[in-house]
C-alpha positions in Angstrom: -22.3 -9.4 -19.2 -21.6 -6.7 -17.0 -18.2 -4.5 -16.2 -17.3 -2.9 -13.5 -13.8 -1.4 -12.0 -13.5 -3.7 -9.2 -15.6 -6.7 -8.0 -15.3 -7.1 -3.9 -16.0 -10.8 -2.8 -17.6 -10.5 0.6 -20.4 -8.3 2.3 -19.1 -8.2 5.7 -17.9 -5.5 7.9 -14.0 -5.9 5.9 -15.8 -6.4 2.4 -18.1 -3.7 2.7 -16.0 -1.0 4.1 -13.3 -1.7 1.1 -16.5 -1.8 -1.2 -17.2 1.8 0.0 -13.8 3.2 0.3 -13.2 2.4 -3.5 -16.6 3.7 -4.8 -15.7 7.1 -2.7 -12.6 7.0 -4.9 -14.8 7.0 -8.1 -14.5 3.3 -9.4 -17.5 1.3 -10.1 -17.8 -1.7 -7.4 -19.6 -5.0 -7.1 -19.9 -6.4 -3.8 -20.8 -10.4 -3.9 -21.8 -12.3 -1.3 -24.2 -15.4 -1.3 -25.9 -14.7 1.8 -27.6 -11.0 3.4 -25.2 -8.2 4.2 -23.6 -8.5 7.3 -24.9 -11.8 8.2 -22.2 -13.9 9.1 -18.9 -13.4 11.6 -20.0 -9.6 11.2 -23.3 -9.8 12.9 -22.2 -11.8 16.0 -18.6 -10.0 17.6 -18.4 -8.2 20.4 -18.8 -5.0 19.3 -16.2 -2.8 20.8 -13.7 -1.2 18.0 -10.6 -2.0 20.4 -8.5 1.2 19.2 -6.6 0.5 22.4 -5.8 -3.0 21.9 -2.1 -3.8 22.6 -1.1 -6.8 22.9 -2.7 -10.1 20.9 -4.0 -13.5 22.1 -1.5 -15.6 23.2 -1.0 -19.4 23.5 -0.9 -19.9 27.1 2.1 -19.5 29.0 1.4 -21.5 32.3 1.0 -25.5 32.5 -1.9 -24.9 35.2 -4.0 -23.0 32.3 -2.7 -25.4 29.4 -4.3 -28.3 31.3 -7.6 -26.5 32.6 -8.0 -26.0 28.4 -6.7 -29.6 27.7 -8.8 -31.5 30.5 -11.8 -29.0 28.7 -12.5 -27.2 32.3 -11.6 -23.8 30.7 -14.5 -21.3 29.7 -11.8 -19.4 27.6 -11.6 -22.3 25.2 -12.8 -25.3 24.1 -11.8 -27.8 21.5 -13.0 -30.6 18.9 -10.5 -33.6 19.8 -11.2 -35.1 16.3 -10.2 -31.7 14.9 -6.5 -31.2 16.8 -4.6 -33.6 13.5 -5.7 -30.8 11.6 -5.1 -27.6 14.1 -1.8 -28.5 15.2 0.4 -27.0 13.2 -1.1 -23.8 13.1 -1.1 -24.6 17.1 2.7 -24.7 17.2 2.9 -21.7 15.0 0.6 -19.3 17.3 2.6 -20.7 20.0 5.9 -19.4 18.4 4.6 -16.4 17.8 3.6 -15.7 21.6 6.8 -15.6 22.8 7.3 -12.1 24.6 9.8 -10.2 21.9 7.7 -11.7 18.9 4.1 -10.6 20.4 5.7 -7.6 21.1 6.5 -7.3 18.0 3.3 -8.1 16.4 1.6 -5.2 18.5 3.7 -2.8 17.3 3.5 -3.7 13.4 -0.3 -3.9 14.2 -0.6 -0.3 15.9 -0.7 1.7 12.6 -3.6 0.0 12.0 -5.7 -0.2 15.2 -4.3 3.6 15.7 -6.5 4.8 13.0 -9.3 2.5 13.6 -11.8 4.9 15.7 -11.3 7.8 13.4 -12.0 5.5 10.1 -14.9 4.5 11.9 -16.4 7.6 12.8 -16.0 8.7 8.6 -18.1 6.2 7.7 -20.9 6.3 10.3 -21.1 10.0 10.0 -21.6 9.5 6.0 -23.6 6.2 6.8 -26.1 7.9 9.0 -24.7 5.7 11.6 -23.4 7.5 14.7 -26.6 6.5 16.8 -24.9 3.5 17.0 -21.3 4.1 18.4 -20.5 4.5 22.1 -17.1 6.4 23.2 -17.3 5.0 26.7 -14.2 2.4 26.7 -14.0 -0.6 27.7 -13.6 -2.5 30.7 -11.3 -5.4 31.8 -11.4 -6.8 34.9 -9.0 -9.4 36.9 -10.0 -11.7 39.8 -6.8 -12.8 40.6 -3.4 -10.6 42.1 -1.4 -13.2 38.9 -3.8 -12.3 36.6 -3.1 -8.5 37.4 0.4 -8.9 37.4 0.8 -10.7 34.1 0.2 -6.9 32.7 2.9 -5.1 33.3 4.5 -5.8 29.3 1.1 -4.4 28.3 1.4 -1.7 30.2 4.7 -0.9 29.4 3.9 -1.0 25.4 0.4 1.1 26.0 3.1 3.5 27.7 5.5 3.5 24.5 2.2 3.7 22.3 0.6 6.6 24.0 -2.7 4.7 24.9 -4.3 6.1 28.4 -5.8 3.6 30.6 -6.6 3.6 34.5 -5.8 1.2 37.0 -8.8 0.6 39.3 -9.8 -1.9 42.5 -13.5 -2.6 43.4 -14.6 0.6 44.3 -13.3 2.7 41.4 -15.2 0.5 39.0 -18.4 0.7 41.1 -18.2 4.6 39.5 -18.2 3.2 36.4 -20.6 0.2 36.4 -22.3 0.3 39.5 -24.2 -2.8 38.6 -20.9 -5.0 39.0 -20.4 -7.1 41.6 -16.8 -6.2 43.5 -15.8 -10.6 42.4 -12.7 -9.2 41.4 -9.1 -8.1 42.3 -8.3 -5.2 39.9 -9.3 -3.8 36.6 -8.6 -2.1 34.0 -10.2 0.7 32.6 -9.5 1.9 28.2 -11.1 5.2 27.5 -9.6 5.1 24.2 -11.9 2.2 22.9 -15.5 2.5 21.7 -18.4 0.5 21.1 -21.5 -0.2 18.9 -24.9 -0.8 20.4 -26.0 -3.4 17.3 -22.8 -4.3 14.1 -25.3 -5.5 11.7 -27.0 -2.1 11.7 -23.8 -1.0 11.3 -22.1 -2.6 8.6 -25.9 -2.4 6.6 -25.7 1.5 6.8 -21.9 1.3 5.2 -23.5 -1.0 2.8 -26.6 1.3 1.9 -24.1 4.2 1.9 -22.3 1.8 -1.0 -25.2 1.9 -2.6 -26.2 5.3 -2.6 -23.2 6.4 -4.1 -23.8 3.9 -7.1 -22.0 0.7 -5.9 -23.8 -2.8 -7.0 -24.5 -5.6 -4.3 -25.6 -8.8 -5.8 -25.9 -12.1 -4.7 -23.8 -14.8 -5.8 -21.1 -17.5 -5.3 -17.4 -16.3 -4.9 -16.4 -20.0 -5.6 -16.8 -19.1 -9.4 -14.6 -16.5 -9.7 -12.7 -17.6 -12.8 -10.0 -16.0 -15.3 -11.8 -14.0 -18.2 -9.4 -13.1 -20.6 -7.4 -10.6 -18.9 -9.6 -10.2 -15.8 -11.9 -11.8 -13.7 -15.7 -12.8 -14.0 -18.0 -14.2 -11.3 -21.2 -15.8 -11.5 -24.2 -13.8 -9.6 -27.7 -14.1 -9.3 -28.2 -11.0 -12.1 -25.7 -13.0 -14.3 -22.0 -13.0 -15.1 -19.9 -9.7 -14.2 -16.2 -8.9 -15.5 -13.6 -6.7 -13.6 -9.9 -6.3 -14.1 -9.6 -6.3 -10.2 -10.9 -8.2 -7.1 -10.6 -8.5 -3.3 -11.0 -11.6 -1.8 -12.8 -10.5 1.7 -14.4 -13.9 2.2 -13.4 -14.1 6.0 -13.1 -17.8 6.7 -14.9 -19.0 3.7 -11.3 -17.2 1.8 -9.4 -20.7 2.0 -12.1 -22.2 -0.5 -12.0 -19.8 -3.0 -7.7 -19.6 -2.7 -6.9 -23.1 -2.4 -8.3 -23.8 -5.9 -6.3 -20.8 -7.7 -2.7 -22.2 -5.8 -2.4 -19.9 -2.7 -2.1 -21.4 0.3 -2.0 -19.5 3.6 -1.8 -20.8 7.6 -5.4 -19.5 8.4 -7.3 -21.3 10.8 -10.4 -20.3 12.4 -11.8 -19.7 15.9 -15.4 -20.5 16.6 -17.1 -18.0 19.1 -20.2 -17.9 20.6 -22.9 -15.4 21.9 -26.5 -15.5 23.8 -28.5 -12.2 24.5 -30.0 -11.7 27.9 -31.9 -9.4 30.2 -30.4 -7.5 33.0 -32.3 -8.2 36.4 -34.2 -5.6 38.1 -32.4 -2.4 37.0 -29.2 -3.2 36.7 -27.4 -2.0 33.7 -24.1 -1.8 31.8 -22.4 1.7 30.2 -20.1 -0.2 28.2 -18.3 -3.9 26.9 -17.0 -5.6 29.9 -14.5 -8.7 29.9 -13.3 -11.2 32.9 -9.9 -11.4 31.5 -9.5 -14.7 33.4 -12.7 -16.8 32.3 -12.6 -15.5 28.7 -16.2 -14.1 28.2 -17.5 -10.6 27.4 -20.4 -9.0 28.1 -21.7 -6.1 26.3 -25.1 -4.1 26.2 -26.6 -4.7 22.7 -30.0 -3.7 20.8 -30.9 -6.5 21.6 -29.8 -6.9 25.2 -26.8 -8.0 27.6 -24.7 -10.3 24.8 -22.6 -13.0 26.5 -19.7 -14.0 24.1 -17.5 -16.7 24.9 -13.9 -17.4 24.3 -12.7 -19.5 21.7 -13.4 -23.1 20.3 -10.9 -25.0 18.0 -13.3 -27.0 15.4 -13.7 -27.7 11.8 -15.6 -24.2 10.3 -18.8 -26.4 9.8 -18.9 -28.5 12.2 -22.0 -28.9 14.3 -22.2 -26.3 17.3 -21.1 -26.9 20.5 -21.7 -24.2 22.8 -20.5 -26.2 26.0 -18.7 -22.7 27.4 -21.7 -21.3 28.1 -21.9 -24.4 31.1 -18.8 -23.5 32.6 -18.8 -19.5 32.5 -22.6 -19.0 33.6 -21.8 -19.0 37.3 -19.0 -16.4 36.6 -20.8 -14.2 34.2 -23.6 -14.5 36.9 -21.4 -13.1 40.0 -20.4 -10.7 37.7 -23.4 -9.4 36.8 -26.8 -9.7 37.4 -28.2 -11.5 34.0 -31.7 -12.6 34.2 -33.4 -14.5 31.8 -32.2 -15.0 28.1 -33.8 -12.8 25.1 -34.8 -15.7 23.1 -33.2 -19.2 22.9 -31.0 -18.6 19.7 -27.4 -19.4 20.2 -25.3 -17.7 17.4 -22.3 -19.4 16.3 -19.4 -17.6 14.3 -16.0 -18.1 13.0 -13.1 -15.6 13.5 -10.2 -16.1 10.7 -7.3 -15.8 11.8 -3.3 -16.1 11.1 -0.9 -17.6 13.8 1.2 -14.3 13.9 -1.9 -12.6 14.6 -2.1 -10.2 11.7 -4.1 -10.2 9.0 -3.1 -10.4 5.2 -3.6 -7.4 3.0 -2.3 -6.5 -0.5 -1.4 -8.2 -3.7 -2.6 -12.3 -3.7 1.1 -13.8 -5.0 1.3 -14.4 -8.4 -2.4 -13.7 -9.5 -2.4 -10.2 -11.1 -5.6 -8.3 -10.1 -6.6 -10.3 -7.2 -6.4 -8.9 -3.6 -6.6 -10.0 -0.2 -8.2 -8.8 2.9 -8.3 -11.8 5.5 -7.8 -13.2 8.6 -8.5 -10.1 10.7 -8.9 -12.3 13.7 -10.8 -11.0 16.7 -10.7 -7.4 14.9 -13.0 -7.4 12.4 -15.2 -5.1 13.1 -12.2 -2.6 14.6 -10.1 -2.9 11.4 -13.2 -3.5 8.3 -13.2 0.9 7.6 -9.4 1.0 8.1 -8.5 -1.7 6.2 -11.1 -0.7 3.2 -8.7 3.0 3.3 -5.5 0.9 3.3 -6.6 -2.0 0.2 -8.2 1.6 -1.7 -5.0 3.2 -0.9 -2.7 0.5 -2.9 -5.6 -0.6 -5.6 -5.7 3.4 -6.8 -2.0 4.0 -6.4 -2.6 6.8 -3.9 0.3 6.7 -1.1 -0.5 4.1 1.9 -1.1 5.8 5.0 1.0 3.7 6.6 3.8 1.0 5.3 1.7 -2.3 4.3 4.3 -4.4 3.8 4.1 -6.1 7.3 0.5 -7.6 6.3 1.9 -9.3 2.7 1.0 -12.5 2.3 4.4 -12.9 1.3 5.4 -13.7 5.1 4.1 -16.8 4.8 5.4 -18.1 1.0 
């Protein structure tokens, strides 16, 4: 039976960032996860580390876009009717907490964390080996209709009180940045503050080798047998039982499996996202992640080529895929930009965990003394993994917090 400090449940981008922040602090880490490092909703996001994010998703505000999503003619989203029973609750809570003062609200108890989200970054890939991978070129949003454009102005008001930088550009100013964009659209926004990663699996696999190097353990093994072991915990692994007096519980959205069991029950639910890689036509190319606000995609230049992600689909975590978005935002994402033919003919399918205020949990799990949470990071994953691994190594070593964490408690919802 083996001992260590702290055992992390969870090898993705959250898991493996709090793994290495709390070996750098000198404490002896397992990180668990049954399947490879990085493999799951870590391998397949967009990419960009959205320092410059304001404002959250919203439940939409207008009946005209309700019913394009209802009457499934939306590429933004897409839904499972058999699975709406189950959503709908957590449906009327994300709707609450879209009203303007409350998701106003939410970005500013957010912004401590995304403000230090770059820089966190950067540590890590500069000790990782890793900075080949990270692009400072911003991101790109663009808007094809004059509503569309004018539906900004709160965000622009709070990226004003936040001290975030961003351009306003027509056609022609974006042709300077992406020349291979067709002019389909209005206006645009341009984020200089917001970078990018040209392949996250390479990237969270260098934070894991770094783990490594500086003595951590990675093993294989189910967090679902995480148990009470006198006055700590053990899990079972593939090398055999190991004991800690402390664990995080960064199981994405697998966490509700592990929690439900021990008695804590939280309002996560989970968005199912999409991606396809393809190639560019002729030369055409892209500097950086660009979205079409109003059809919900993304595409970004990857290792492996021009990834098209799609918005979001309400179903059960394990339900069979259903990548019907792709039919309706092809035509888009086509008079956009030129894609050609796809990569290969994989389609990768991923859940994003995520709480209806739109913030993730991060502390203490209520009432279980040495168990800790780091879930339902939503659409941020890979932005917040190295910041939040600083703020969970902050509270477990009882060095100061960085910033205040008592706006991510799971308390909130209890």
């Amino acid at each position: 039976m083996a001992r260590t400090d702290a055992i992390v449940l969870g090898a993705g981008i959250i898991g493996t960032s709090i793994a290495l922040h709390l070996v750098k602090r000198g404490l002896s880490v397992a990180l668990v996860d049954r399947a490879g490092l990085g493999e799951q909703t870590s391998y397949g996001n967009s990419g960009v580390i959205e320092g410059s994010t304001v404002l959250p998703p919203a439940f939409p505000s207008r009946f005209g876009a309700l019913l394009r999503v209802a009457l499934k003619r939306a590429s933004e989203a897409n839904y499972h009717l058999s699975f709406l029973p189950q959503v709908a609750p957590w449906l009327m809570a994300f709707r609450a907490a879209s009203r303007p003062g409350r998701i106003a609200e939410t970005a500013r108890l957010n912004r401590p964390l995304f403000a230090r989200a770059q820089a966190e970054h950067e540590t890590l890939m500069a000790e990782a080996g890793a900075t080949r991978y990270l692009r400072k070129t911003g991101w790109l949003k663009v808007y094809r209709s004059e509503r569309g454009f004018a539906a900004l102005q709160p965000e622009f008001e709070l990226a004003a009180e936040f001290g975030l930088p961003l351009q306003r550009l027509d056609a022609g100013g974006v042709h300077g940045l992406e020349p291979s964009l067709n002019p389909v659209f209005a206006h645009a926004v341009f984020w200089p503050q917001a970078s990018s990663v040209s392949n996250p699996l390479a990237v969270t696999r260098a934070y894991a080798a770094r783990f490594t190097a500086l003595g951590g353990l990675p093993l294989a093994g189910d967090a679902r047998s995480l148990h009470r072991s006198g006055t700590g915990w053990r899990v079972e692994t593939n090398e055999g039982g190991i004991d800690a007096p402390e664990v995080v519980v960064a199981l994405g959205p697998w966490a509700p499996d592990l929690l439900a069991p021990l008695g804590v029950k939280l309002p996560m639910a989970v968005k199912r996202g999409y991606h396809r890689h393809f190639h560019a036509k002729g030369n055409a190319a892209l500097a950086r992640p660009v979205v079409d606000a109003e059809n919900g995609y993304l595409i970004t230049p990857m290792e492996q080529g021009i990834r098209l992600t799609t918005g979001v689909e309400f179903a059960a975590r394990d339900a069979k895929p259903s990548p019907v978005q792709f039919d309706r935002l092809m035509r888009p994402a086509r008079e956009l930009f030129p894609l050609g033919e796809r990569v290969d003919d994989k389609t990768w399918l991923g859940s994003r965990p995520c709480f209806p205020d739109s913030r993730p949990v991060i502390g203490r799990a209520p009432g279980l003394r040495g168990l800790w949470l780091a879930i339902g990071h939503a659409h941020w994953g890979l932005t917040l993994g190295p910041v939040t691994g600083r703020l969970i190594a902050d509270m477990m070593t009882g060095t100061t917090p960085f910033c205040d964490p008592a706006p991510y408690r799971a308390e909130r919802f209890l």
